[in-house]
C-alpha positions in Angstrom: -171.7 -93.9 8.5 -170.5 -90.3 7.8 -173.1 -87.8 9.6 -172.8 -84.6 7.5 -176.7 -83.3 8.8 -176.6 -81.8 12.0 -178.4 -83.6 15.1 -181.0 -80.6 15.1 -181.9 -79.1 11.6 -182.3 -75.1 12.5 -182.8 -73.7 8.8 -184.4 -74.8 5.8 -182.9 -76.5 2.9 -182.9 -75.7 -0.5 -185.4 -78.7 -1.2 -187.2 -77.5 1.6 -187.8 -73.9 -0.1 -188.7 -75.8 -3.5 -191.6 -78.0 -1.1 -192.5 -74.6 0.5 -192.9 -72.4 -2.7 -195.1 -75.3 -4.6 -197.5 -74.8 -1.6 -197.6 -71.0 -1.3 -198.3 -70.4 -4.9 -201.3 -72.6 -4.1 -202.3 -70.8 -0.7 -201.5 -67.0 -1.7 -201.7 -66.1 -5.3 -203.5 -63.2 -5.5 -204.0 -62.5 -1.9 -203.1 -59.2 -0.5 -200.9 -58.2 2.1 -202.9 -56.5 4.7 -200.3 -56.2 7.5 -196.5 -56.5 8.7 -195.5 -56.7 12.3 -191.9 -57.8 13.0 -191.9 -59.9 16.5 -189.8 -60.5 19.9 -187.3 -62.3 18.0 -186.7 -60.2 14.8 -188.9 -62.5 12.8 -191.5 -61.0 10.6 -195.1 -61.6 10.2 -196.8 -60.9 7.4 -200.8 -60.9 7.4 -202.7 -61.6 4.0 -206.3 -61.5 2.9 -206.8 -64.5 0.1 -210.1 -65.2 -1.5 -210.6 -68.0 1.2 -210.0 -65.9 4.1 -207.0 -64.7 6.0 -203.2 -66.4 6.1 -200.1 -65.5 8.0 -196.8 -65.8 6.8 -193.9 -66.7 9.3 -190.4 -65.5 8.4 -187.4 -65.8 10.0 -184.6 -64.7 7.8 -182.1 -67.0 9.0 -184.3 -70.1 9.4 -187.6 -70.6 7.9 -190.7 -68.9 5.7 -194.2 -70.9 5.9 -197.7 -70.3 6.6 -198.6 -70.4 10.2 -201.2 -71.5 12.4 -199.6 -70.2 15.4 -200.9 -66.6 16.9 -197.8 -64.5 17.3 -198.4 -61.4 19.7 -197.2 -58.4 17.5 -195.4 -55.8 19.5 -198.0 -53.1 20.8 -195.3 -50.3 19.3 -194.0 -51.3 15.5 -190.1 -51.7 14.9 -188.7 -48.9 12.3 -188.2 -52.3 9.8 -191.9 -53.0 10.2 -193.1 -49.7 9.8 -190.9 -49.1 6.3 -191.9 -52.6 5.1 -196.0 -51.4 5.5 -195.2 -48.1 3.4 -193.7 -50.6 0.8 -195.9 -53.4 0.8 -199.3 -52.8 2.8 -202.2 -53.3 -0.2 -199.8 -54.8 -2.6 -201.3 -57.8 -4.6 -199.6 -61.3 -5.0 -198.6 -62.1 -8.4 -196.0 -64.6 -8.3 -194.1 -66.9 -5.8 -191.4 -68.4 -6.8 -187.6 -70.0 -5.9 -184.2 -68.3 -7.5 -182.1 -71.0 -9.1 -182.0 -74.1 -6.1 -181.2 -71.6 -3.6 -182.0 -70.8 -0.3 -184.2 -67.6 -1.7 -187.3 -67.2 -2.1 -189.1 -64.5 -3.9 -192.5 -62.8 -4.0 -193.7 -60.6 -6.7 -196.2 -58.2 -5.6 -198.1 -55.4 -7.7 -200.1 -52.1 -6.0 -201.0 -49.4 -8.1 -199.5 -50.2 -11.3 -195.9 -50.5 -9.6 -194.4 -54.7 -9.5 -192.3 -54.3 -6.5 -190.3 -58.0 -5.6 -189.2 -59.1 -1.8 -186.2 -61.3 -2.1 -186.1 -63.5 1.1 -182.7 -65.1 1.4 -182.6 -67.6 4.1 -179.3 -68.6 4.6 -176.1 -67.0 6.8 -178.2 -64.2 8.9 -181.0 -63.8 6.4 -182.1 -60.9 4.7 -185.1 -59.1 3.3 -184.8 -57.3 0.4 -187.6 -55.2 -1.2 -186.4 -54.2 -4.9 -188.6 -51.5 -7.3 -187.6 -50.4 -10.4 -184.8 -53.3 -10.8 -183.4 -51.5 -7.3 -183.1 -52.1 -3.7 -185.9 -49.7 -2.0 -185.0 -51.5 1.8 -182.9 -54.1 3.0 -182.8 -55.6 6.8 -179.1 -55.9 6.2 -177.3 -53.6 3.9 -174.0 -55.9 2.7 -171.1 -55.4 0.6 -169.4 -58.7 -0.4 -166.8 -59.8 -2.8 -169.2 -61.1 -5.2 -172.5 -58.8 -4.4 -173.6 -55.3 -2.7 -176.9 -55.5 -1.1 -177.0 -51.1 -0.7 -180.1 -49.1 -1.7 -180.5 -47.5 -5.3 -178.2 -50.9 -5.8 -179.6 -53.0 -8.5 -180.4 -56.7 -6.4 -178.3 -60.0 -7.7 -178.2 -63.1 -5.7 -175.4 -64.6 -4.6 -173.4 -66.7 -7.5 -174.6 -70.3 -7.4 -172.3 -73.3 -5.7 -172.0 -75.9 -7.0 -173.4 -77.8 -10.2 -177.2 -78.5 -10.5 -178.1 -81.8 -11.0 -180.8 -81.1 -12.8 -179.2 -79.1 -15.2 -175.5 -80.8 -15.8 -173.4 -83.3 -14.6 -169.8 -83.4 -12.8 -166.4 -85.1 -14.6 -165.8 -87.9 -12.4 -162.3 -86.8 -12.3 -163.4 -83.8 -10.3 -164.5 -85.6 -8.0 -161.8 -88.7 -7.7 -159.2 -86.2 -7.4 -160.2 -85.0 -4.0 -158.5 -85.8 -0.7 -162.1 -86.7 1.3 -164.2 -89.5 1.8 -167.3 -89.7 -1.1 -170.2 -87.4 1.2 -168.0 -84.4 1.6 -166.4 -84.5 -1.8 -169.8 -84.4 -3.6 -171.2 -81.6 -0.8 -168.2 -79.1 -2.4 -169.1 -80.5 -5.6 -173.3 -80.2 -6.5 -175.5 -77.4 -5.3 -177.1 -79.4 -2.7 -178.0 -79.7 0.5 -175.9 -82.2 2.4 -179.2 -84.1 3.7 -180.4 -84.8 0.3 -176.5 -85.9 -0.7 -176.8 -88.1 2.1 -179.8 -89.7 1.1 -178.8 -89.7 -2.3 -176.2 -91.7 -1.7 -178.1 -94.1 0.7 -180.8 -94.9 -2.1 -177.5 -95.5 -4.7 -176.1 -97.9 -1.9 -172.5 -96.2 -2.2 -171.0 -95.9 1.3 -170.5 -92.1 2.0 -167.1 -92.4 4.0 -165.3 -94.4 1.3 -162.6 -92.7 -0.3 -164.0 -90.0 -3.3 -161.1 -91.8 -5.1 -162.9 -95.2 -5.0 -166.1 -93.6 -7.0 -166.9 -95.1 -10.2 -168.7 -94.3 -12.9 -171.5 -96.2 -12.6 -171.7 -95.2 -9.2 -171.7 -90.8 -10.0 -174.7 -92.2 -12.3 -176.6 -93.5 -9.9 -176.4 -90.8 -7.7 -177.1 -88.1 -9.9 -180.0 -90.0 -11.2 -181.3 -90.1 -7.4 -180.8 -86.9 -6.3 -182.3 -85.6 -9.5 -185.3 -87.8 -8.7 -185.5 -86.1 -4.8 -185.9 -82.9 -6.6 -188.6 -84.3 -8.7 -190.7 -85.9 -6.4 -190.9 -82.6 -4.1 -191.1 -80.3 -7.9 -193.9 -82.8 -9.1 -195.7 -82.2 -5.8 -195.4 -85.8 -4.6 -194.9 -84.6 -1.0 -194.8 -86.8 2.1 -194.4 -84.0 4.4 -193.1 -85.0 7.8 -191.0 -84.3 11.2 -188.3 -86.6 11.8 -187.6 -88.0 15.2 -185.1 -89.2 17.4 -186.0 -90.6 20.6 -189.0 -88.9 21.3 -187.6 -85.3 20.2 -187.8 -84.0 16.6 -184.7 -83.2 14.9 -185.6 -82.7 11.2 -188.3 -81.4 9.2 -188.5 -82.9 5.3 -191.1 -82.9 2.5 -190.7 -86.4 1.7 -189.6 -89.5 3.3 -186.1 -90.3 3.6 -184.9 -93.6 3.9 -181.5 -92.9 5.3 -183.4 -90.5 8.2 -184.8 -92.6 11.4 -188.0 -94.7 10.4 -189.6 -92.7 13.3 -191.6 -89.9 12.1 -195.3 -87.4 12.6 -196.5 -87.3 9.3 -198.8 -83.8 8.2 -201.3 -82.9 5.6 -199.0 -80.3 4.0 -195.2 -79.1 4.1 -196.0 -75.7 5.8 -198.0 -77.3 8.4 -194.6 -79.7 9.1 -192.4 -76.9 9.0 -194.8 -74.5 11.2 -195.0 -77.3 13.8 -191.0 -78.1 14.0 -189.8 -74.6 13.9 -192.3 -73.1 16.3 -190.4 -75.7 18.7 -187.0 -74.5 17.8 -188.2 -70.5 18.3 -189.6 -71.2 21.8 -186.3 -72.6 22.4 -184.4 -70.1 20.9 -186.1 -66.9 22.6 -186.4 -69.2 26.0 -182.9 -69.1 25.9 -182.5 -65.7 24.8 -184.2 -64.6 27.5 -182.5 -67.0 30.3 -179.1 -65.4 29.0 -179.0 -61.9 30.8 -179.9 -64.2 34.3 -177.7 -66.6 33.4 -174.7 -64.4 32.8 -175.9 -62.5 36.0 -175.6 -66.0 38.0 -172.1 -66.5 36.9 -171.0 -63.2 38.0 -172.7 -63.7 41.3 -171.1 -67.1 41.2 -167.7 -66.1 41.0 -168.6 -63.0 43.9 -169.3 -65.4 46.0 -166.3 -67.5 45.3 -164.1 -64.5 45.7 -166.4 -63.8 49.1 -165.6 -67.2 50.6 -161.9 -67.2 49.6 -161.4 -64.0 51.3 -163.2 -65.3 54.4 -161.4 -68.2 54.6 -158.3 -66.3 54.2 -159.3 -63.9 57.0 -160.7 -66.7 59.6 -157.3 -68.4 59.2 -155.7 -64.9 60.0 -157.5 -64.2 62.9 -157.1 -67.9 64.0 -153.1 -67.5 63.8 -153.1 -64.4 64.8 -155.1 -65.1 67.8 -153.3 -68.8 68.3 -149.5 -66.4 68.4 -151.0 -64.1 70.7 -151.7 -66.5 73.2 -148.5 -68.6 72.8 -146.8 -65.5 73.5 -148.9 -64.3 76.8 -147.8 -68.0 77.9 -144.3 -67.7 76.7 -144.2 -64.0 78.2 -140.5 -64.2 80.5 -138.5 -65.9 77.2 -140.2 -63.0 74.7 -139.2 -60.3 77.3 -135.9 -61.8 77.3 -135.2 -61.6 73.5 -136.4 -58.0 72.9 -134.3 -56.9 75.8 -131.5 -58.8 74.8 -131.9 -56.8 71.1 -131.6 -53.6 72.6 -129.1 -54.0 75.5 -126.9 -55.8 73.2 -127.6 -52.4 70.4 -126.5 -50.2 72.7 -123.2 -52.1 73.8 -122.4 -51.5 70.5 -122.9 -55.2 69.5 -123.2 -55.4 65.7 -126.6 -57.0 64.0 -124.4 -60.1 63.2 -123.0 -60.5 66.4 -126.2 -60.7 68.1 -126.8 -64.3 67.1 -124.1 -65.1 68.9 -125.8 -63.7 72.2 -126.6 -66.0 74.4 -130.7 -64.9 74.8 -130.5 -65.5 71.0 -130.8 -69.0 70.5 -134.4 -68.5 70.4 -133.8 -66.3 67.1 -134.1 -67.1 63.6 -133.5 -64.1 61.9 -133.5 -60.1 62.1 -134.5 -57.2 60.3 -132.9 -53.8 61.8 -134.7 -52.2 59.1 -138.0 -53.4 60.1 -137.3 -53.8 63.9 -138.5 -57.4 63.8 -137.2 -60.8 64.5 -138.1 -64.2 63.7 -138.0 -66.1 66.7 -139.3 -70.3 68.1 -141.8 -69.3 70.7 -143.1 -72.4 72.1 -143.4 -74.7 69.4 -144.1 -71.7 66.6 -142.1 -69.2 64.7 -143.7 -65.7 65.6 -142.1 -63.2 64.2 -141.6 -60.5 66.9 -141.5 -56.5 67.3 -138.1 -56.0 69.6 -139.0 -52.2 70.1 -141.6 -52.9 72.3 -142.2 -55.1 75.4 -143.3 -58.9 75.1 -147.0 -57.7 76.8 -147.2 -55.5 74.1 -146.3 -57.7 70.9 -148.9 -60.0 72.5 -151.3 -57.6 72.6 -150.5 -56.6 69.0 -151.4 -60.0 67.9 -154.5 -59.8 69.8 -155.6 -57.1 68.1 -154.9 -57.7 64.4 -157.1 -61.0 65.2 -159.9 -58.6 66.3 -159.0 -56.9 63.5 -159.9 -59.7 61.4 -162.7 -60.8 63.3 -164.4 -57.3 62.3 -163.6 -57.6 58.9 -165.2 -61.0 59.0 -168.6 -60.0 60.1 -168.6 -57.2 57.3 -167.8 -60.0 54.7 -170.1 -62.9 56.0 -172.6 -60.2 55.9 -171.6 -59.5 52.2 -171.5 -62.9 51.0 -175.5 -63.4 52.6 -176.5 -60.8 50.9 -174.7 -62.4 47.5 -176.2 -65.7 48.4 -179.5 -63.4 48.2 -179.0 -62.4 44.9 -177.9 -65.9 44.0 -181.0 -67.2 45.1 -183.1 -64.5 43.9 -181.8 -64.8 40.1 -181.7 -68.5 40.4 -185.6 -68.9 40.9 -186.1 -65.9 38.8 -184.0 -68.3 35.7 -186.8 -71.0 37.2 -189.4 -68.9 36.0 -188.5 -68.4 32.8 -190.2 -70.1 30.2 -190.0 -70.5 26.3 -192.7 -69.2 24.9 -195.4 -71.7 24.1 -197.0 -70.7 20.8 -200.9 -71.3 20.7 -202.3 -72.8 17.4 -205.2 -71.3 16.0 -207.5 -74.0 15.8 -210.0 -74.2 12.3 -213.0 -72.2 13.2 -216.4 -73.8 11.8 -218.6 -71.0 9.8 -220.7 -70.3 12.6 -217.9 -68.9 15.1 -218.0 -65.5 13.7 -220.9 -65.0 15.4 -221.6 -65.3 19.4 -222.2 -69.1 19.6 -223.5 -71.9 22.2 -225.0 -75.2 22.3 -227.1 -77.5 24.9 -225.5 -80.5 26.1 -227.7 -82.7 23.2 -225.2 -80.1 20.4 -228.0 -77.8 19.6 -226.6 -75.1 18.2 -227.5 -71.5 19.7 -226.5 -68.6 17.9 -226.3 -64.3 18.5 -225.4 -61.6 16.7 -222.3 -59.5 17.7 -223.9 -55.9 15.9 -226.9 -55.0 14.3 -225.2 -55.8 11.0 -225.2 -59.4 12.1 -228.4 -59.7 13.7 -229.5 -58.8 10.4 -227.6 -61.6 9.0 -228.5 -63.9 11.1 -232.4 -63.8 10.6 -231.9 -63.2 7.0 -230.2 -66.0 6.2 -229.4 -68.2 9.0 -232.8 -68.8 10.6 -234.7 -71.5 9.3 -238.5 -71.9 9.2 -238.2 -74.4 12.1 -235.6 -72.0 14.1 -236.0 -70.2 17.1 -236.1 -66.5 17.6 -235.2 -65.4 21.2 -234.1 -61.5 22.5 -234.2 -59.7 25.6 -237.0 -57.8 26.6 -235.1 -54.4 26.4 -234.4 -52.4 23.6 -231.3 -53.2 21.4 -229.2 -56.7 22.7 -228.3 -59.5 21.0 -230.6 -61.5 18.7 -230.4 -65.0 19.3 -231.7 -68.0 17.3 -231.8 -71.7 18.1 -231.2 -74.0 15.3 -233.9 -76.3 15.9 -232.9 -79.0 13.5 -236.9 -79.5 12.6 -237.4 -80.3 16.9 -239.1 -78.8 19.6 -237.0 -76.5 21.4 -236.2 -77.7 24.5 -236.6 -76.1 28.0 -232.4 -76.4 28.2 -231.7 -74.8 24.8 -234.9 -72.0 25.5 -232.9 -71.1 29.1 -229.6 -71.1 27.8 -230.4 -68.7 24.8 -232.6 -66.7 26.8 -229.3 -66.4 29.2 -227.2 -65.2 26.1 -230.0 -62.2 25.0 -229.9 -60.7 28.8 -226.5 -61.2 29.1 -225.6 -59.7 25.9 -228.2 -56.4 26.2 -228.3 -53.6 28.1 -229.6 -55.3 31.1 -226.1 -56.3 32.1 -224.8 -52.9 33.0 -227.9 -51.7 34.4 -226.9 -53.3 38.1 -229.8 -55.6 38.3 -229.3 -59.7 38.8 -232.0 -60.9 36.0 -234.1 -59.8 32.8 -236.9 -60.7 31.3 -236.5 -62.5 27.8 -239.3 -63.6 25.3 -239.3 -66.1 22.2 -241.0 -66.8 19.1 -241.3 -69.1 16.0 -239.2 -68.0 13.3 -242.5 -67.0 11.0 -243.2 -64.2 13.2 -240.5 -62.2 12.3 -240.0 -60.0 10.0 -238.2 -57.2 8.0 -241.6 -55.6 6.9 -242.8 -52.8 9.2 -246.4 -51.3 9.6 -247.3 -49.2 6.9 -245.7 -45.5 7.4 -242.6 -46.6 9.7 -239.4 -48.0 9.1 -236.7 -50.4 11.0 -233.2 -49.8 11.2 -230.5 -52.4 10.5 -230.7 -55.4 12.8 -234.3 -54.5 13.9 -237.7 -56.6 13.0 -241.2 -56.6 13.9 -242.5 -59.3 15.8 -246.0 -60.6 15.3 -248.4 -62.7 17.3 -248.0 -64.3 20.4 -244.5 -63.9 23.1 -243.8 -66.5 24.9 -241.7 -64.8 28.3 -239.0 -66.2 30.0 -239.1 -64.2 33.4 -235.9 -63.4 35.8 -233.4 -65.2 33.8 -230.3 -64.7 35.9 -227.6 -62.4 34.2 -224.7 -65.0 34.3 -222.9 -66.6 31.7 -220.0 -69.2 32.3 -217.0 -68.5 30.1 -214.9 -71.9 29.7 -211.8 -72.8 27.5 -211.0 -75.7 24.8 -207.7 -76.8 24.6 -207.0 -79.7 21.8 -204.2 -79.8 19.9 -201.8 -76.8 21.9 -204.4 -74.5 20.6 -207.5 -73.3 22.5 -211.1 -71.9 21.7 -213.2 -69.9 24.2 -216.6 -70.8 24.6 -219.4 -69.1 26.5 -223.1 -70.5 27.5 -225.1 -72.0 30.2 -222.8 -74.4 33.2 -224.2 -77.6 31.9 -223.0 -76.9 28.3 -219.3 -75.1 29.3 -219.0 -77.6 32.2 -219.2 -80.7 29.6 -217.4 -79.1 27.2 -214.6 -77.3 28.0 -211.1 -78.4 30.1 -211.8 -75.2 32.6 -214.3 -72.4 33.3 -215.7 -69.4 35.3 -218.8 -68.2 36.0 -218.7 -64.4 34.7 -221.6 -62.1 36.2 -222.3 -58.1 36.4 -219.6 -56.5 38.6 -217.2 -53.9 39.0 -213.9 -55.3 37.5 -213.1 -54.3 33.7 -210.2 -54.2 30.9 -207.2 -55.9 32.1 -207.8 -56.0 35.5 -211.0 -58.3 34.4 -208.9 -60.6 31.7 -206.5 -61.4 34.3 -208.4 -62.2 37.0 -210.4 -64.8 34.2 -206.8 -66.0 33.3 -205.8 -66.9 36.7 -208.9 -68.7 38.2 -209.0 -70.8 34.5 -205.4 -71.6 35.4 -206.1 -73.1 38.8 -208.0 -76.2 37.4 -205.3 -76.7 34.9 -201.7 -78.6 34.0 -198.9 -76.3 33.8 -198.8 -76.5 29.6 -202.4 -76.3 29.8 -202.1 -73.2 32.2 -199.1 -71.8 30.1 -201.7 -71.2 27.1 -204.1 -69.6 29.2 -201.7 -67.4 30.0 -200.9 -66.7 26.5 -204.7 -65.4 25.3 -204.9 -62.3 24.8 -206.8 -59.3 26.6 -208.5 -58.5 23.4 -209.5 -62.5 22.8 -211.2 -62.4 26.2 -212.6 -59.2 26.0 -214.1 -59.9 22.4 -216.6 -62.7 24.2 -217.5 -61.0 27.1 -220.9 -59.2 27.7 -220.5 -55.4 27.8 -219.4 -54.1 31.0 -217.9 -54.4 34.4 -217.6 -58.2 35.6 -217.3 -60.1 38.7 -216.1 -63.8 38.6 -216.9 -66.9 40.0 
């Protein structure tokens, strides 16, 4: 069969963007766009607030545009493009979502303040992002001027013409296509506006063989095919999506938002086409910016390389010089009587007037090859080598000539040996530095239950524990998460954390009254105060309330408590801080060492200290890392500071 789809799909099809758009109209109509960060790689992120709660939006301009469940560190400094994007776009409302033609573009209309402003993205060639106003470009990633187009600003936008015929609006003359010179796949690729996957399959599901001549298509046969690749389109435009990653001995190689039958049978199947597409392409960026950043080492190992190379010629060269030089040397000091004899025999014979050519006919010449006057030299078998000899000066002395140029050499060595260790260094060096080098492994934020916005625990039974992060959400917590069976637990200081134990209609156990006690001192005052433990007290739900004696008033997460506290004395300031990690995302949880130590793949025991900020998150990094795999390690390594610091008591820290 004729393989027209490339082993690894790297960009999204035109079917792909149809799948894609179906789903965000769905997801972000009439969300708005609360931020825009552009990342590492050049790819944009674009944060939304919908009526459900927040979304990101991936996009990388030659590649891909989906929803995303990954967290993407934005830069801490944003890039000009980002920067002019938020003046454009920050606030705007989305109106519309929505495909140009059966292209690769994708378009989003957006309204702020009574001005519709429309971001073209085109995914296709290098990708662009174009923001247009007024029927004119107001920015452009890539300002263009092409034979059919000019993407300039204050240049009304047009996409590109369209290739090809639509299916799903006409049909080709069979001639066309008979007429052609290639087999039947590539013929109908020039032919139709589409992607060469879905021609492919087309073809597969009309049983037409795509490397048969075009010549041999019938009819019958263009009918068929048409009529399946116009029913491709429809199942993904109807919304009868199978979304799924296609794979090839173990590895993924394509991403499609239904199932093809002429794709391998292997395949992870997903709830929704964003979700596929997030998953596959998260794989190709890690490999993209892995290798991105391997490249300056690499190309620094292959210069290094070729030093060396150039190192160990030259020393090769040179150990063979001093070798010869020494080896003629010594054949001379042991040949000295027949050398003295030849470069006398030069220059007696010279000065009898004896011309250059008559000297071979000497009778000490026999010994001599060849002369140069003009160099004062002569070739001459010493022993069993030619050496070529200096006749101007005495045989001790051309011995002692060759004895020194292989000192010479010997010097020359050591200087070079000592250049090609250090090279070998560097070699080294770079080479484990390209070890460490990894992709970037891109955690998935994992769905967060209703009750994570607040500070959260359980017991090892699952009761659930919960404290409020501010005053505002103390407030909301008694108001309208504490049930008449509930718990009502704080620190015996002013101000902390209130903390409420959702009793389920049972008797709070000694466990859940310890471990929510431990969250109220640990999250109040106490902990930077430099004692060890806190008192903490508890009541039933009833005996709190928002109604204050007559003549005073309570502020915003404060109540008055009557009857009876129970105390809970010298509850240790400690908490243990572990981490979740389930489907490559991860979920920091804090509580008692029972509860972490069940629930989570590693933890630390966090209590008051001295160590703060980043100092603090990476010393929690590294001792969670310890206990873990290296992909499990690699994600611990990718929190951030700000994820850490957000669950932590307030406050230097030392750590178990």
């Amino acid at each position: 069969m004729v393989w027209l789809v490339p082993v690894l799909k790297t960009v999204l099809t035109s079917l792909d963007i149809l799948a894609i758009v179906k789903e965000l109209k769905s997801a972000l109509i009439s969300a708005r766009i609360e931020n825009v960060y552009q990342l590492e790689d050049g790819s944009f992120l674009l944060k939304l607030r919908t009526t459900s709660g927040a979304e990101s939006l991936i996009v990388e301009p030659s590649r891909r545009l989906n929803i995303t469940r990954f967290k993407y560190r934005p830069p801490e400094k944003p890039s000009p493009a980002a920067t002019y994007l938020r003046r454009l776009i920050l606030s705007a409302k989305v109106e519309d979502i929505g495909q140009v033609d059966f292209d690769r573009i994708l378009f989003m209309s957006l309204s702020r303040g009574g001005t519709t402003i429309t971001v073209y993205f085109e995914i296709f060639g290098n990708g662009n992002l174009v923001v247009v106003e007024g029927g004119r470009t107001k920015w452009a990633l890539e300002s263009r001027s092409m034979k059919d187009r000019v993407i300039k600003l204050n240049v009304p936008y047009s996409p590109p013409p369209q290739r090809g015929i639509d299916p799903m609006k006409g049909s080709a003359e069979l001639g066309m296509i008979t007429s052609m010179k290639a087999d039947t796949v590539r013929s109908l690729v020039k032919v139709y506006n589409l992607p060469p996957e879905v021609v492919e399959e087309s073809l597969y599901r009309s049983s037409i063989s795509p490397s048969a001549p075009a010549s041999a298509l019938t009819k019958e046969d263009l009918a068929r095919f048409e009529g399946n690749a116009k029913g491709i389109i429809s199942e993904v435009s109807d919304g009868r999506l199978q979304p799924n990653i296609v794979e090839k001995g173990g590895a993924p190689i394509s991403v499609l938002p239904i199932e093809f039958l002429s794709m391998p049978s292997s395949s992870k199947r997903f709830e929704s086409f964003n979700e596929a597409v997030d998953e596959y392409f998260s794989k190709v960026k890690s490999d993209l910016i892995g290798a991105k950043r391997r490249s300056p080492i690499e190309e620094e190992i292959a210069k290094l390389e070729a030093v060396r190379e150039m190192q160990a010629s030259h020393i090769k060269q040179l150990e063979d010089d001093r070798r010869a030089h020494l080896e003629t040397g010594l054949t001379l000091k042991s040949n000295m009587a027949a050398v003295q004899e030849i470069v006398e025999g030069i220059l007696e014979a010279r000065k009898r007037g004896v011309s250059w050519g008559d000297i071979m006919k000497e009778s000490f010449a026999a010994r001599i090859a060849s002369i140069d006057p003009s160099k004062g030299t002569a070739k001459a078998s010493i022993g069993e080598k030619e050496v070529l000899l200096d006749f101007k000066i005495s045989a001790a002395k051309n011995a002692e000539a060759y004895f020194e140029k292989s000192k010479e050499a010997a010097k020359k060595l050591e200087g070079l040996k000592a250049a090609l260790k250090e090279t070998e260094g560097k070699l080294e060096k770079a080479r484990a530095g390209l070890m460490d080098v990894k992709p970037p492994i891109f955690v998935r934020a994992l769905k967060k239950e209703w009750y994570e916005r607040f500070r959260w625990s359980r017991t090892t039974d699952g009761t659930l524990i919960l404290g409020g992060k501010d005053s505002t959400q103390n407030e909301v917590l008694v108001k309208k998460h504490m049930g008449p069976d509930d718990v009502f637990v704080h620190a015996d200081v002013p101000g902390g954390s209130t903390v409420i134990i959702k009793t389920e209609g049972r008797p709070p156990t000694d466990e859940a009254l310890a471990s929510a006690a431990s969250l109220a001192v640990a999250y109040s005052r106490a902990w930077k105060s430099g004692i060890t433990a806190a008192d903490a007290y508890w009541v039933r739900s009833e005996q709190v309330t928002k109604t204050p004696p007559s003549g005073e008033y309570l502020g915003k997460g404060a109540f008055m408590i009557y009857g009876e506290r129970n105390y809970l004395r010298g509850v240790p300031l400690s908490v243990c801080l572990g981490i979740q990690i389930e489907e490559g995302g991860f979920r920091l949880i804090i509580g008692s060492e029972a509860f972490v130590k069940s629930s989570a793949s590693a933890y630390v025991r966090i209590r008051p200290g001295e160590i703060e900020g980043a100092a603090l998150c990476k010393r929690i990094k590294e001792a969670l890392s310890r206990s873990l795999p290296e992909d499990s390690a690699r994600i611990v390594k990718a929190i951030s500071d700000a994820e850490i610091m957000a669950i932590l008591p307030t406050g230097g820290c030392s750590v178990d």
